[in-house]
N, CA, C and O atoms as a CHARMM CRD file, in Angstrom:
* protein
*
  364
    1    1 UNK  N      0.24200  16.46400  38.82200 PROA 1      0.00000
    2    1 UNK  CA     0.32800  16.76100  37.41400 PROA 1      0.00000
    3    1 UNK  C      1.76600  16.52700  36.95500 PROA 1      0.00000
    4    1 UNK  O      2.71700  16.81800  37.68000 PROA 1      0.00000
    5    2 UNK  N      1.91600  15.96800  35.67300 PROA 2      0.00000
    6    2 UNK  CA     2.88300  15.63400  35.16200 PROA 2      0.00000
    7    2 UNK  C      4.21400  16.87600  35.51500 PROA 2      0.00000
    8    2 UNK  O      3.66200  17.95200  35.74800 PROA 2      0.00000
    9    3 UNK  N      5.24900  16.95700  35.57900 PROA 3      0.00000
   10    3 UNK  CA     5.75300  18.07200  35.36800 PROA 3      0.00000
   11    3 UNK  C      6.24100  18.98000  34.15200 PROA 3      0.00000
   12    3 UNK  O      6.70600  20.11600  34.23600 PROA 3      0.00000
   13    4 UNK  N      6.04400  18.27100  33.07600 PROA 4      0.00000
   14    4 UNK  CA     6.24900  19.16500  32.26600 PROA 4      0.00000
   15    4 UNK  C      4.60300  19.85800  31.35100 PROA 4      0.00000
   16    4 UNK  O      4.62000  20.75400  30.50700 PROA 4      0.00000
   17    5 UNK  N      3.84200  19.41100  31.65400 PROA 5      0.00000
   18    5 UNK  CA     2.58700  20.02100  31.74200 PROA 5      0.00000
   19    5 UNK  C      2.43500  21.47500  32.81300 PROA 5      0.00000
   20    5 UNK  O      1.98600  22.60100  32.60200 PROA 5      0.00000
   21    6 UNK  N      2.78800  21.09400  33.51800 PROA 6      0.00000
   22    6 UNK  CA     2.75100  22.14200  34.60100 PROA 6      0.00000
   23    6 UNK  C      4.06900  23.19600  34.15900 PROA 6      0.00000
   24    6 UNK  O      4.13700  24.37400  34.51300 PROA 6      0.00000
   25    7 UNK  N      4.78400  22.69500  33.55900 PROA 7      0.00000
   26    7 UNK  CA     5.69400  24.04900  33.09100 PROA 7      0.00000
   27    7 UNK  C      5.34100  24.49300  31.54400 PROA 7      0.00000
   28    7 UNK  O      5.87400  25.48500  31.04600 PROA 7      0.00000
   29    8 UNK  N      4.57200  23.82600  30.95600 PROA 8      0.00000
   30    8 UNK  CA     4.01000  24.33300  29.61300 PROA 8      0.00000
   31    8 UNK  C      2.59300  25.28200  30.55300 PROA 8      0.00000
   32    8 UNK  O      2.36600  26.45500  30.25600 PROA 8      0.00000
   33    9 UNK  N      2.09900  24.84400  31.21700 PROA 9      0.00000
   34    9 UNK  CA     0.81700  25.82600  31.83800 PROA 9      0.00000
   35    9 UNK  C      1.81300  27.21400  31.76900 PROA 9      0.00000
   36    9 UNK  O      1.72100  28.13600  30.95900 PROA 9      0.00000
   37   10 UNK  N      2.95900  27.03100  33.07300 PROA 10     0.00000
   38   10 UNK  CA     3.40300  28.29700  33.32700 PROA 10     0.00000
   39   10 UNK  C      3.95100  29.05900  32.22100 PROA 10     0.00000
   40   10 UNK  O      4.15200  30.27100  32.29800 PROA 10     0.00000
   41   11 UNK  N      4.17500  28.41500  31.28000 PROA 11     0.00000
   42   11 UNK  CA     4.57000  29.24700  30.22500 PROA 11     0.00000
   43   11 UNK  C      3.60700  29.70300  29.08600 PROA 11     0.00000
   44   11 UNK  O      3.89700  30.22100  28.00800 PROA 11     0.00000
   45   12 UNK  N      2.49500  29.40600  29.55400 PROA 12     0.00000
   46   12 UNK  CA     1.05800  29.75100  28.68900 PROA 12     0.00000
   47   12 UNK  C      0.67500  30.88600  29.35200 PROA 12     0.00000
   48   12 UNK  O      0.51900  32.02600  28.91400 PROA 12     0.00000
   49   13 UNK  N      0.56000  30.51200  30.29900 PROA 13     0.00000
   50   13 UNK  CA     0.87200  31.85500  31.38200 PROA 13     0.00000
   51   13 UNK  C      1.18000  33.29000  31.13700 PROA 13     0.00000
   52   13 UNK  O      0.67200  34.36200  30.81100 PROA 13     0.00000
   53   14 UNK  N      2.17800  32.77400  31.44100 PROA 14     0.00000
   54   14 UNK  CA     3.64500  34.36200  31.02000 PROA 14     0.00000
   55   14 UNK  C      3.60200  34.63000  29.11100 PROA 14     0.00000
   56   14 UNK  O      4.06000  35.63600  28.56800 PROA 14     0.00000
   57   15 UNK  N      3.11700  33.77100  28.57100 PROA 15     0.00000
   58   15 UNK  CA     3.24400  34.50300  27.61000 PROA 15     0.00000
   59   15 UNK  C      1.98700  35.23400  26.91400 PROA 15     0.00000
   60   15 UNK  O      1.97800  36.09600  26.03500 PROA 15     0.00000
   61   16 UNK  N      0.51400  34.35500  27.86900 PROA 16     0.00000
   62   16 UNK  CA    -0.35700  35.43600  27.80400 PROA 16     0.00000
   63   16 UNK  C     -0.70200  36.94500  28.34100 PROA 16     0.00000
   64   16 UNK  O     -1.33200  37.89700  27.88100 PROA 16     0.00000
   65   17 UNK  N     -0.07600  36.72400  29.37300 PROA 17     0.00000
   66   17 UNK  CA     0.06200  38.09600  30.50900 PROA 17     0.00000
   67   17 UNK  C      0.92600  39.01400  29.37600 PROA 17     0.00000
   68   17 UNK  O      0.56700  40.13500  29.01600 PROA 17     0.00000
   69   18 UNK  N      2.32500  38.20700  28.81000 PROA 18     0.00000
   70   18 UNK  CA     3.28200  39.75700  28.39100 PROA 18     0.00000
   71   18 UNK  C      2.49800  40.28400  27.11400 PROA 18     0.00000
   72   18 UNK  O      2.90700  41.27500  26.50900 PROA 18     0.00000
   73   19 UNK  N      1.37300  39.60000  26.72900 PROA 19     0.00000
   74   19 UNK  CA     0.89100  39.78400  25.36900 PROA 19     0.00000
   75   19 UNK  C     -0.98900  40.32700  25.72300 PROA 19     0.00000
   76   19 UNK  O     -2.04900  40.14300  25.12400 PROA 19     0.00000
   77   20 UNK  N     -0.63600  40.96200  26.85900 PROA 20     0.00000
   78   20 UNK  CA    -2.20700  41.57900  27.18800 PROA 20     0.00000
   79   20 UNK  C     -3.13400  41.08700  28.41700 PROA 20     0.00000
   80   20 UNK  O     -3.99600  41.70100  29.04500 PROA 20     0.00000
   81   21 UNK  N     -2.62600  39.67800  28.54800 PROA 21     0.00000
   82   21 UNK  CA    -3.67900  39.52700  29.49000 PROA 21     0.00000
   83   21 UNK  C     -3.78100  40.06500  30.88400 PROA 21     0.00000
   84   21 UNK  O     -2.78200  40.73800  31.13800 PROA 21     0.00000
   85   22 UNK  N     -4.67500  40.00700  31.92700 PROA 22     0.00000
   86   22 UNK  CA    -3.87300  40.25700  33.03000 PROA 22     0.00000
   87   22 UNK  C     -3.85700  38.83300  33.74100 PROA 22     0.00000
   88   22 UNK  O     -4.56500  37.86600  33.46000 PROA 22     0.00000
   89   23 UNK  N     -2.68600  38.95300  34.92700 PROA 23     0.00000
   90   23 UNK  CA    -2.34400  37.51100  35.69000 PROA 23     0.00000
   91   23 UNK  C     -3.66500  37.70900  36.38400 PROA 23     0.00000
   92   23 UNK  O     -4.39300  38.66900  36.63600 PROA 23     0.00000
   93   24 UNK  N     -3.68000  36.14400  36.63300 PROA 24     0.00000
   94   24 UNK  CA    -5.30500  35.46500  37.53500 PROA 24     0.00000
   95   24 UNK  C     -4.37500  34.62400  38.24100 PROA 24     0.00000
   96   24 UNK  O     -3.16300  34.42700  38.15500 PROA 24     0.00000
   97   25 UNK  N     -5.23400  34.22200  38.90700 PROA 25     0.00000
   98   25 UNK  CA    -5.06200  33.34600  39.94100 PROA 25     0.00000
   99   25 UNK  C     -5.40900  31.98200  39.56600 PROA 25     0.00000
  100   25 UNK  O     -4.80500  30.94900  39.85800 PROA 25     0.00000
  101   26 UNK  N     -6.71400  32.16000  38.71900 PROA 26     0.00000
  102   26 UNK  CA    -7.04000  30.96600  38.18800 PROA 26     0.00000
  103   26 UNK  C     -6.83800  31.01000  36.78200 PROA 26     0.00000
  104   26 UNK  O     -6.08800  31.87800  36.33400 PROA 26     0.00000
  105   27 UNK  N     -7.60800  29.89600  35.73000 PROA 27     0.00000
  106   27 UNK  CA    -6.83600  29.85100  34.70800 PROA 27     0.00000
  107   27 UNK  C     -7.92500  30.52700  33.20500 PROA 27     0.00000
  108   27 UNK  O     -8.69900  29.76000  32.63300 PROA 27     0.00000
  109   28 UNK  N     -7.82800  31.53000  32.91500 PROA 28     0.00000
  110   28 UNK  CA    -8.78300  32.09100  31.78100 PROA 28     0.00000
  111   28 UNK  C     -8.51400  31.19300  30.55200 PROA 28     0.00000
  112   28 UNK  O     -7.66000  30.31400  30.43300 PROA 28     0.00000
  113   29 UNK  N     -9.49300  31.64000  29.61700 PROA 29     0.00000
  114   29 UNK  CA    -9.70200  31.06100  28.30500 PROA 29     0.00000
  115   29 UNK  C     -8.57300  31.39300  27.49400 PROA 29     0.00000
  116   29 UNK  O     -8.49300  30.57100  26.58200 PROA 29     0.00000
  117   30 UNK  N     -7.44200  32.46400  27.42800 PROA 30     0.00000
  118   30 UNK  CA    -6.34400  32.79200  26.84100 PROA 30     0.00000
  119   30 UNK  C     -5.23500  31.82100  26.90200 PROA 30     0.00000
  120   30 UNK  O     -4.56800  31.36900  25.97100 PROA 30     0.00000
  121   31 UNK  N     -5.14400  31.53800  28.39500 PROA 31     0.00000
  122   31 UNK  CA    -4.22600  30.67300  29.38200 PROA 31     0.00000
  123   31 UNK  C     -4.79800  29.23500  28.61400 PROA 31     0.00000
  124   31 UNK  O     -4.00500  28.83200  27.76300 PROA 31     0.00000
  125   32 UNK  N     -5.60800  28.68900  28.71700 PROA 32     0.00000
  126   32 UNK  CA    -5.93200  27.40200  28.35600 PROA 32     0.00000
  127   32 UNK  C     -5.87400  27.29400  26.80800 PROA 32     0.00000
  128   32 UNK  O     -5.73800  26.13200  26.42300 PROA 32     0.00000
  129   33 UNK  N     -5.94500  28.24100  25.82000 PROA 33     0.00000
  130   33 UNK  CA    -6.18000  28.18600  24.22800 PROA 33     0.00000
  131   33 UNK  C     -4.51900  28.11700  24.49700 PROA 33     0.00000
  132   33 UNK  O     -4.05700  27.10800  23.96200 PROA 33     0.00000
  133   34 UNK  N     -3.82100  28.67100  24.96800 PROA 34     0.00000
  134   34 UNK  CA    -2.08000  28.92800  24.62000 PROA 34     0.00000
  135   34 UNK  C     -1.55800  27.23700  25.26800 PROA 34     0.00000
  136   34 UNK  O     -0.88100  26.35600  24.73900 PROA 34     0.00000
  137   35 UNK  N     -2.11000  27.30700  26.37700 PROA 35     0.00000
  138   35 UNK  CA    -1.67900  25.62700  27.56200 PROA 35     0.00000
  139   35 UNK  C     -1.80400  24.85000  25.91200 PROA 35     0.00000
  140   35 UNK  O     -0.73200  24.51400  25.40700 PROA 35     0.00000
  141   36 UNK  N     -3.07000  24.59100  25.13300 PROA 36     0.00000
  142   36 UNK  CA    -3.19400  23.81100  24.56300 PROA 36     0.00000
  143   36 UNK  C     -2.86600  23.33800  23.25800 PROA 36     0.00000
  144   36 UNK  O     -3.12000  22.24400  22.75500 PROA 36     0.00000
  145   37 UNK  N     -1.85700  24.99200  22.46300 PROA 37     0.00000
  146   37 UNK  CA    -1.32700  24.73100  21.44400 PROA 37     0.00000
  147   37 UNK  C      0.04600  25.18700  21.94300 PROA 37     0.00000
  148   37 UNK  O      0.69600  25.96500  21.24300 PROA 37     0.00000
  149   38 UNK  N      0.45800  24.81100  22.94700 PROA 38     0.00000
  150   38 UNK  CA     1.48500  24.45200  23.47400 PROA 38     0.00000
  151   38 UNK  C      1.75600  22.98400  23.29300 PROA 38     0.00000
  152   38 UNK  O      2.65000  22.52400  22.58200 PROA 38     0.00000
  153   39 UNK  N      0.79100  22.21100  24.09400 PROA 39     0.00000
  154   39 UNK  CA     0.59200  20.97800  24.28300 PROA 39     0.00000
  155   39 UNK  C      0.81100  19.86500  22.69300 PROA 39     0.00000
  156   39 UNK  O      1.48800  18.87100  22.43100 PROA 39     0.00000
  157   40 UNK  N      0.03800  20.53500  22.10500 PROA 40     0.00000
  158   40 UNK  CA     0.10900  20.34800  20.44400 PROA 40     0.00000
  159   40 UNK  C      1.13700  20.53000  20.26400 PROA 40     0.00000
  160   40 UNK  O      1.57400  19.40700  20.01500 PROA 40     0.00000
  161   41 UNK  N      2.04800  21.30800  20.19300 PROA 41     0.00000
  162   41 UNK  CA     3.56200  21.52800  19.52900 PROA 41     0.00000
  163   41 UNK  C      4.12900  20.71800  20.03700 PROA 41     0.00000
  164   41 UNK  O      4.54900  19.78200  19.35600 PROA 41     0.00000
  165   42 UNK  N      4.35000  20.76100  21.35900 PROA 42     0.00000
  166   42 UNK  CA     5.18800  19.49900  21.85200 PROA 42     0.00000
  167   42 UNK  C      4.91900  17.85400  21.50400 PROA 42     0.00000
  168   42 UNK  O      5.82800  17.02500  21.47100 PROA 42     0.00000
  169   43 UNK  N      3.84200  17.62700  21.31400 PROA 43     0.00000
  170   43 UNK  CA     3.56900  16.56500  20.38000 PROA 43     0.00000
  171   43 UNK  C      4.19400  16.28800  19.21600 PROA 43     0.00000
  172   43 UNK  O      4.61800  15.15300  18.99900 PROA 43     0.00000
  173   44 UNK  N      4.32400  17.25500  18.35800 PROA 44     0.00000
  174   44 UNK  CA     4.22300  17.61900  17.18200 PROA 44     0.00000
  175   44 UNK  C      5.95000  17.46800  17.05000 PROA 44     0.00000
  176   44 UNK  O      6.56100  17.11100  16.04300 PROA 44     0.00000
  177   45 UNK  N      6.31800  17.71000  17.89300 PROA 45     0.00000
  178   45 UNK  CA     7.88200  18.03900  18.18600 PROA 45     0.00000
  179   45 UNK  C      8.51300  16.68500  17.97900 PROA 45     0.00000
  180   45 UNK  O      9.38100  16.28000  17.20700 PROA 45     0.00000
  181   46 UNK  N      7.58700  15.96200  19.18900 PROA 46     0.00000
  182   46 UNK  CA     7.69500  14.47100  19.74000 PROA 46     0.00000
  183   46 UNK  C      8.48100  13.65500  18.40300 PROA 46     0.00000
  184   46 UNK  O      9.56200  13.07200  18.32800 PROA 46     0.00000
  185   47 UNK  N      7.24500  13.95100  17.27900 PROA 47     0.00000
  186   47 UNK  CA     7.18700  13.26000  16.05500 PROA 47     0.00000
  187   47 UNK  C      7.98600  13.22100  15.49400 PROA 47     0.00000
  188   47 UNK  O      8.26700  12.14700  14.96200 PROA 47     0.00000
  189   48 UNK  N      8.86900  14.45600  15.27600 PROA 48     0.00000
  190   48 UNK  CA     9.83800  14.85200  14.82700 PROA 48     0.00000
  191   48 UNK  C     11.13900  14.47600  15.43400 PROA 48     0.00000
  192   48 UNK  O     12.01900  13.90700  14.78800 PROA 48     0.00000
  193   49 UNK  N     11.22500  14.73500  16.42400 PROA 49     0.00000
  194   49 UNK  CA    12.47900  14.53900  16.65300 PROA 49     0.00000
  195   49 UNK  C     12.72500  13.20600  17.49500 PROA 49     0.00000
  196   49 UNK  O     13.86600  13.02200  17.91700 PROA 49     0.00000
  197   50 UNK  N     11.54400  12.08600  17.82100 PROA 50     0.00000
  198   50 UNK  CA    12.17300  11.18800  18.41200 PROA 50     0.00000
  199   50 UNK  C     11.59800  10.53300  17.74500 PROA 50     0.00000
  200   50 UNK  O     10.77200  10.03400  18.50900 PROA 50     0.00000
  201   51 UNK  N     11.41200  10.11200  16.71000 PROA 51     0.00000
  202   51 UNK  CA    11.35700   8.89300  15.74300 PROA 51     0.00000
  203   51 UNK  C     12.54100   7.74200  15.99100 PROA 51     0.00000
  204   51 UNK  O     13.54100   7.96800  16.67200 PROA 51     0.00000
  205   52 UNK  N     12.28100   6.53700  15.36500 PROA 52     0.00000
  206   52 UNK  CA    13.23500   5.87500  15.31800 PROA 52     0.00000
  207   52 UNK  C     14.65600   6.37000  14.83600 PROA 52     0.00000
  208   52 UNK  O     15.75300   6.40600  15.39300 PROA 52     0.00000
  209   53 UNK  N     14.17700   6.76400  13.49500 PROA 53     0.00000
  210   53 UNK  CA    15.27400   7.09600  12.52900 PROA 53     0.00000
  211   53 UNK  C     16.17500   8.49200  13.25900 PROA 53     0.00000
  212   53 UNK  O     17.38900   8.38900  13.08500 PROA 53     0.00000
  213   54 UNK  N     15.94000   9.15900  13.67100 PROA 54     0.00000
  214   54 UNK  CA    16.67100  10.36000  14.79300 PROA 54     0.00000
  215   54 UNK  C     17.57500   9.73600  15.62900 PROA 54     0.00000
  216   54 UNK  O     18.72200  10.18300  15.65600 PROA 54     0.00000
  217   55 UNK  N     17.21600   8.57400  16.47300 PROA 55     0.00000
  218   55 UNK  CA    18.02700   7.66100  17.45600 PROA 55     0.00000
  219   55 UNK  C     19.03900   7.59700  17.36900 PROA 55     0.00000
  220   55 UNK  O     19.70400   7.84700  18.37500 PROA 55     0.00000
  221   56 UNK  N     19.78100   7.19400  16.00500 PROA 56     0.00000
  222   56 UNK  CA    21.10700   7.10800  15.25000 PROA 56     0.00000
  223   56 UNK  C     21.24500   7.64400  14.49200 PROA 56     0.00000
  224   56 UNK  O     21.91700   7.15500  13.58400 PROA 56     0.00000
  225   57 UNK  N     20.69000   9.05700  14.33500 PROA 57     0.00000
  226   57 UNK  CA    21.19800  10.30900  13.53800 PROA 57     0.00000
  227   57 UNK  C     22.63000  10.49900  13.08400 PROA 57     0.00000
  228   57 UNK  O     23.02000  10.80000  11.95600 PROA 57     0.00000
  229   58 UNK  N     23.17400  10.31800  13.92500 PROA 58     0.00000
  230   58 UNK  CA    24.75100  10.73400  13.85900 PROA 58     0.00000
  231   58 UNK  C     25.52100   9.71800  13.29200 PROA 58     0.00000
  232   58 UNK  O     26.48900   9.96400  12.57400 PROA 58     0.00000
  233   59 UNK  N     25.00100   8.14500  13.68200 PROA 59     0.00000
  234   59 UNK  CA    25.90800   7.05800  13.20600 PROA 59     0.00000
  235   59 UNK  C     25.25600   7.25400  11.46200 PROA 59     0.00000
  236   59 UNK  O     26.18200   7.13900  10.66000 PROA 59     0.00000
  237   60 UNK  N     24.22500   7.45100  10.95100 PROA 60     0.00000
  238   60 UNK  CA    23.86600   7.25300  10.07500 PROA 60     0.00000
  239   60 UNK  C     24.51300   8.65100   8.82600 PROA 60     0.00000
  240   60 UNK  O     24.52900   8.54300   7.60000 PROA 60     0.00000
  241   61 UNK  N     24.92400   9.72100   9.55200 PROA 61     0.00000
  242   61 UNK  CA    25.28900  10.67400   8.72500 PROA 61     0.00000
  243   61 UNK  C     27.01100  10.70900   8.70200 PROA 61     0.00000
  244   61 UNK  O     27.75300  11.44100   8.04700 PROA 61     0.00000
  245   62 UNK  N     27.34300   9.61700   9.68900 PROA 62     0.00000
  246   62 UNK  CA    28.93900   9.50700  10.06200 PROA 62     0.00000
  247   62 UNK  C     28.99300   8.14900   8.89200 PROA 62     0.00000
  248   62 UNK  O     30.14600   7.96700   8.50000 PROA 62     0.00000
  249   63 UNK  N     28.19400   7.39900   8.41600 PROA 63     0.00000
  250   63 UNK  CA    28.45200   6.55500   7.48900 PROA 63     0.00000
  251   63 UNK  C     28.18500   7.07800   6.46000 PROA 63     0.00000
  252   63 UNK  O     28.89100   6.80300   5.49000 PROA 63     0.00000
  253   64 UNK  N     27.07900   8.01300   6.30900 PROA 64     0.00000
  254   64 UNK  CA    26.42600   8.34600   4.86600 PROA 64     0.00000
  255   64 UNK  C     25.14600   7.02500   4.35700 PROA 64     0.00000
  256   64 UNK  O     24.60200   7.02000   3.25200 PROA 64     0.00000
  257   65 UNK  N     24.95300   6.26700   5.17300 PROA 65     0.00000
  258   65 UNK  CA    23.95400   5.42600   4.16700 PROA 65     0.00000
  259   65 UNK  C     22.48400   5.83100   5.27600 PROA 65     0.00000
  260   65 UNK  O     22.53700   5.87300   6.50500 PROA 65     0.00000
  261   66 UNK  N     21.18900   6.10400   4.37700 PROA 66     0.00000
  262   66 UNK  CA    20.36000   6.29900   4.42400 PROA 66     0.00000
  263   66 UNK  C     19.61800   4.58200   3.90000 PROA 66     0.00000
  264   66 UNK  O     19.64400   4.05400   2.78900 PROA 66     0.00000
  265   67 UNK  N     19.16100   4.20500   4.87800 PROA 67     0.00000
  266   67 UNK  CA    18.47000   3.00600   4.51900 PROA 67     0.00000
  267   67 UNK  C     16.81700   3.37400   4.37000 PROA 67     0.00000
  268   67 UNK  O     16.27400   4.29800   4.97500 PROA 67     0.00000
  269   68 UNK  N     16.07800   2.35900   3.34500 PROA 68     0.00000
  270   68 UNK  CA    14.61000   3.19100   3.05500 PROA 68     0.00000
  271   68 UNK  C     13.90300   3.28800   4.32400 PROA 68     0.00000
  272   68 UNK  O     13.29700   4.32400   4.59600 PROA 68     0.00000
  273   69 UNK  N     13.92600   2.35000   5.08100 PROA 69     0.00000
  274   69 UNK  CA    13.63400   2.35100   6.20700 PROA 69     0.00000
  275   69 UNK  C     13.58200   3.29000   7.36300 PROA 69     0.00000
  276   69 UNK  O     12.76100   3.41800   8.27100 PROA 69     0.00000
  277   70 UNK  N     15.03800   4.10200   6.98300 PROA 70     0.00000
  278   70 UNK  CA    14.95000   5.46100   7.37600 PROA 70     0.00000
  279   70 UNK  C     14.82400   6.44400   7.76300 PROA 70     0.00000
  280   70 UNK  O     14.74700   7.13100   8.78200 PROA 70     0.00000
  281   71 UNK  N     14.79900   6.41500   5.66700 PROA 71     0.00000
  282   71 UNK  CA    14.23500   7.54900   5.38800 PROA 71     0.00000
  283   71 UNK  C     12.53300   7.63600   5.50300 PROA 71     0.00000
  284   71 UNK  O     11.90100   8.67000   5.71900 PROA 71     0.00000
  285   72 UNK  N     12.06500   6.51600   5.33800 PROA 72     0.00000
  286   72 UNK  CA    10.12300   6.06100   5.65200 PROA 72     0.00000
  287   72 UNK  C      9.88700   6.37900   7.07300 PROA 72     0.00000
  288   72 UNK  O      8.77500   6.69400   7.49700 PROA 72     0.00000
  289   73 UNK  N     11.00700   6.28800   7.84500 PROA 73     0.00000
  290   73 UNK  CA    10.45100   6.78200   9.19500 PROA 73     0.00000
  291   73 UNK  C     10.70200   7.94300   9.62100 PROA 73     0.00000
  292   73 UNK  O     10.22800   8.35100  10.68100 PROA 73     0.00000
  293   74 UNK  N     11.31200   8.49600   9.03200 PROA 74     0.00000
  294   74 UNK  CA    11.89100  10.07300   9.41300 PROA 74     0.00000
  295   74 UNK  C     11.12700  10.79300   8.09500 PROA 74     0.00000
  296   74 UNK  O     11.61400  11.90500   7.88900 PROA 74     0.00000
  297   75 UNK  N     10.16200  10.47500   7.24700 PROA 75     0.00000
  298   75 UNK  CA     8.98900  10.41400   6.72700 PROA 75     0.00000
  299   75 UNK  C      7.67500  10.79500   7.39700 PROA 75     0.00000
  300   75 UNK  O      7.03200  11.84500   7.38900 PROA 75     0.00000
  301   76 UNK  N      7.45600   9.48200   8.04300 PROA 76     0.00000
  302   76 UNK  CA     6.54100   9.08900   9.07900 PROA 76     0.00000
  303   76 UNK  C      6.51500  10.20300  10.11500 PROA 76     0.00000
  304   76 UNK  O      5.48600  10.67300  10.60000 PROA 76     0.00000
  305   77 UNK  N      7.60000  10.52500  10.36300 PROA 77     0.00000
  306   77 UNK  CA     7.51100  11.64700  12.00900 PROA 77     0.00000
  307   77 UNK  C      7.09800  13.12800  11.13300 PROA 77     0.00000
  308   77 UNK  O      6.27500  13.84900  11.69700 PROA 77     0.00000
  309   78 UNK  N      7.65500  13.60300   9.75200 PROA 78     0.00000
  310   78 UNK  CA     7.39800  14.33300   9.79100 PROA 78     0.00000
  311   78 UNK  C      5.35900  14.56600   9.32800 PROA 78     0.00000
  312   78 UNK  O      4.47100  15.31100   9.74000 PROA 78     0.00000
  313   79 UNK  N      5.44900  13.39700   8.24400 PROA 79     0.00000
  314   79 UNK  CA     3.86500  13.51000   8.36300 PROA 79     0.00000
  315   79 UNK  C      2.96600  13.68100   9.37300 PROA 79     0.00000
  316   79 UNK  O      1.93000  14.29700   9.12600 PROA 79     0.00000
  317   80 UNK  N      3.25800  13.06100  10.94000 PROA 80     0.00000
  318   80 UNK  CA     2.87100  12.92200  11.43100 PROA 80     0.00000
  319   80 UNK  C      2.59000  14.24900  12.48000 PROA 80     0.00000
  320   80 UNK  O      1.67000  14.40800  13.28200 PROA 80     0.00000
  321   81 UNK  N      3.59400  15.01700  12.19800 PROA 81     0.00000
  322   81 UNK  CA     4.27400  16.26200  13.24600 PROA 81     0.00000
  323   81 UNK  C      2.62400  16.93400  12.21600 PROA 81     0.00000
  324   81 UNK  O      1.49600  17.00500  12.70500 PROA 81     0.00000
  325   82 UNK  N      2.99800  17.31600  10.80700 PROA 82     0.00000
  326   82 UNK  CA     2.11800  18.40400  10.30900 PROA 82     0.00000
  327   82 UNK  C      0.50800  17.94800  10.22300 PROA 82     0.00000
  328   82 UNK  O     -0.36200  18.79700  10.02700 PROA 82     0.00000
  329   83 UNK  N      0.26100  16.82500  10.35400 PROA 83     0.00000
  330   83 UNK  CA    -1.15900  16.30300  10.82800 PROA 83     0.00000
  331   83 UNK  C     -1.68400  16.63900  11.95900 PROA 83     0.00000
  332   83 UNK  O     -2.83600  17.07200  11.91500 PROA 83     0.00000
  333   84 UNK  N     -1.05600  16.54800  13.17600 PROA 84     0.00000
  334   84 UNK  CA    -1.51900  16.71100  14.42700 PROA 84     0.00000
  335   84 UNK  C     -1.69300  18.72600  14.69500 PROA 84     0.00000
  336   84 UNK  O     -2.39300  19.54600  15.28800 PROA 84     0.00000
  337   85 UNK  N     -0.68400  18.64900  13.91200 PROA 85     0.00000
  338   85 UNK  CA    -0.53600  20.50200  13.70700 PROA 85     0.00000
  339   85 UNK  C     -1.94000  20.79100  12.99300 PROA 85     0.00000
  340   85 UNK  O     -2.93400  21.07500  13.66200 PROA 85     0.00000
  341   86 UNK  N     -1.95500  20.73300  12.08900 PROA 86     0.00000
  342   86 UNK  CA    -3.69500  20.55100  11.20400 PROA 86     0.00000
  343   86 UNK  C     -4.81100  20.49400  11.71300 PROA 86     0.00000
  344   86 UNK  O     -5.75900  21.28000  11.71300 PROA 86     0.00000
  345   87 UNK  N     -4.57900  19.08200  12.34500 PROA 87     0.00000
  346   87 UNK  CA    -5.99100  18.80400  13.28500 PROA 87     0.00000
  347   87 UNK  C     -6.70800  20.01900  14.25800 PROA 87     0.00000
  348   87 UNK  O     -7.78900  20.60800  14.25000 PROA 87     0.00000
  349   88 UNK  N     -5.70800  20.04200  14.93800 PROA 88     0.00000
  350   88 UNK  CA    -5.73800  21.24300  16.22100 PROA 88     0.00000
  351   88 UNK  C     -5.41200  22.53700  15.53100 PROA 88     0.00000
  352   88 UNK  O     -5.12400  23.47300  16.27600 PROA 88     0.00000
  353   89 UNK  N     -5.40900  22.72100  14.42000 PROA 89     0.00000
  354   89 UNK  CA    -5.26200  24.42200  13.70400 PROA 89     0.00000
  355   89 UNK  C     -4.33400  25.17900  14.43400 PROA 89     0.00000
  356   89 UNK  O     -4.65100  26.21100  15.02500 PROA 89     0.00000
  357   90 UNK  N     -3.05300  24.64900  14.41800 PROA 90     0.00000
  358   90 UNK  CA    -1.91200  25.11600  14.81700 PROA 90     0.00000
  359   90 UNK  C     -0.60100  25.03100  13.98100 PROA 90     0.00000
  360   90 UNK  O      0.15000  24.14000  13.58300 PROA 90     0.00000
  361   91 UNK  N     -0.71100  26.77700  13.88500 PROA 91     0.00000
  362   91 UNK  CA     0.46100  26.76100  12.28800 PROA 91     0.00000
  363   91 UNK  C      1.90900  26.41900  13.04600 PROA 91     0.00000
  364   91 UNK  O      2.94300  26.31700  12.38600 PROA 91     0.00000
């Protein structure tokens, strides 16, 4: 398994246990609803913050020019971040 899947599990985990569940061994329906709007956020994240337009964040705010191009893609990530959030009913 990928490794950062396997550390979003463990942290679906621990944050179902401190919030009621008890630890298993195997993986309950709490553990897998949290694994999976985990999984979603980090997507969602993806969109956001590694767009094209993010890449050269810094050269672009150290010049000041915003080209449309951009700004349409740093657009794009965020539409894209609150869609996938939507889909999967994850505020």
């Amino acid at each position: 398994m990928n490794e950062r899947i396997e550390q979003l599990l463990e942290q679906a985990r621990a944050e179902c246990f401190r919030f009621g569940s008890k630890p298993a061994t195997t993986v309950g329906y709490d553990e897998l609803e949290k694994f999976a709007e985990l999984i979603v956020r980090e997507c969602s994240a993806i969109c956001l913050n590694e767009n094209v337009s993010n890449v050269d964040i810094d050269l672009i705010h150290q010049s000041g020019k915003f080209t449309v191009q951009d700004l349409a893609t740093k657009s794009c990530g965020e539409n894209l971040a609150k869609r996938i959030k939507e889909h999967f009913g994850v505020g």
